[in-house]
C-alpha positions, 0 to 999 in steps of 0.5 A, spaced: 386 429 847 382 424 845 381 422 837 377 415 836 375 413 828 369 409 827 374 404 824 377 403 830 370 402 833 366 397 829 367 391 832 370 392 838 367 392 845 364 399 844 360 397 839 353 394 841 348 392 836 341 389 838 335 387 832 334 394 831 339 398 833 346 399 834 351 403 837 358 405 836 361 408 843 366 414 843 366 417 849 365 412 856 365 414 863 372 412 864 374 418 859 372 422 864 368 428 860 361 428 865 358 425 859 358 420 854 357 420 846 354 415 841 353 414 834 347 410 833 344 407 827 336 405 828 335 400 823 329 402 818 322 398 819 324 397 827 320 400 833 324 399 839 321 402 847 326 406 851 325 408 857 332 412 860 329 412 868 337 413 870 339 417 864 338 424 860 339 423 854 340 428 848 339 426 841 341 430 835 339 425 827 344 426 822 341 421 815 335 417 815 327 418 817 323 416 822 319 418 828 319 418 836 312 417 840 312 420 848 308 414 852 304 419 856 301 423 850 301 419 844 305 425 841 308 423 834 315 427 832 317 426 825 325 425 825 329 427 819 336 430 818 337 435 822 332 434 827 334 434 834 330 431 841 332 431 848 329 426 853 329 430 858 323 428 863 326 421 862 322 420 858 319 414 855 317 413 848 318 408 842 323 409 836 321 408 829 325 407 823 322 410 817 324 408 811 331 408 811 336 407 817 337 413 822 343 415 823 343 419 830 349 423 834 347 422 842 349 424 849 348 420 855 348 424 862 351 421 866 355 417 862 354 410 860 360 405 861 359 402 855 356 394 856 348 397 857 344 395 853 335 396 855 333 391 859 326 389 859 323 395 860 327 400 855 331 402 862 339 403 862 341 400 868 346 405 871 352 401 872 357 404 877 365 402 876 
């Protein structure tokens, strides 16, 4: 079994933040589950493109307001507690903080190793261990 706390997290490796984000690392590859679990806080009045070209990624928001913009059509989805999102298509897309920070459960497939952070492009690098 494995049981992780957020207190064990913060601060660590397995925490990454950048200026609009940050991301806390429950579950990695090396956990073996097939997938990978964050917490991820999106700061309030940020906009942050991603674009997953090597992952699918399922998202599920537990506080906070904001809203999700798809690339390709310019469609605009309000986010609010208990809105969930999946990026199946790989989809891009920009991720806007509203007027609080977001606090967003997600799930990577396959799972990260836990030092990606996006590149120029919003892209994960898929990293092999």
């Amino acid at each position: 079994m494995i049981v992780r706390t957020l207190d064990e997290i913060i601060g660590t490796e397995n925490e990454t933040k950048s200026e609009t984000w940050a991301s806390r690392r429950y579950l990695l590859k090396k956990d073996g589950m097939g997938f990978s679990f964050h917490e991820t806080i999106i700061y309030a009045g940020t906009e942050t493109h991603i674009h997953y070209k090597n992952h699918l990624e399922a998202v599920f928001c537990v506080g906070g307001d904001g809203e999700i913009e798809t690339v390709s059509d310019g469609k605009i989805y309000p986010i609010k507690d208990g809105t969930m999102y999946a990026l199946d298509e790989n989809d891009e897309h920009y991720l806007r903080g509203g007027k609080e920070d977001m606090r967003m459960i997600c799930v990577f497939n396959p799972p990260i190793v836990g030092t990606e952070t996006h590149d120029e492009n919003g892209v994960y690098a898929l990293i092999e261990d």
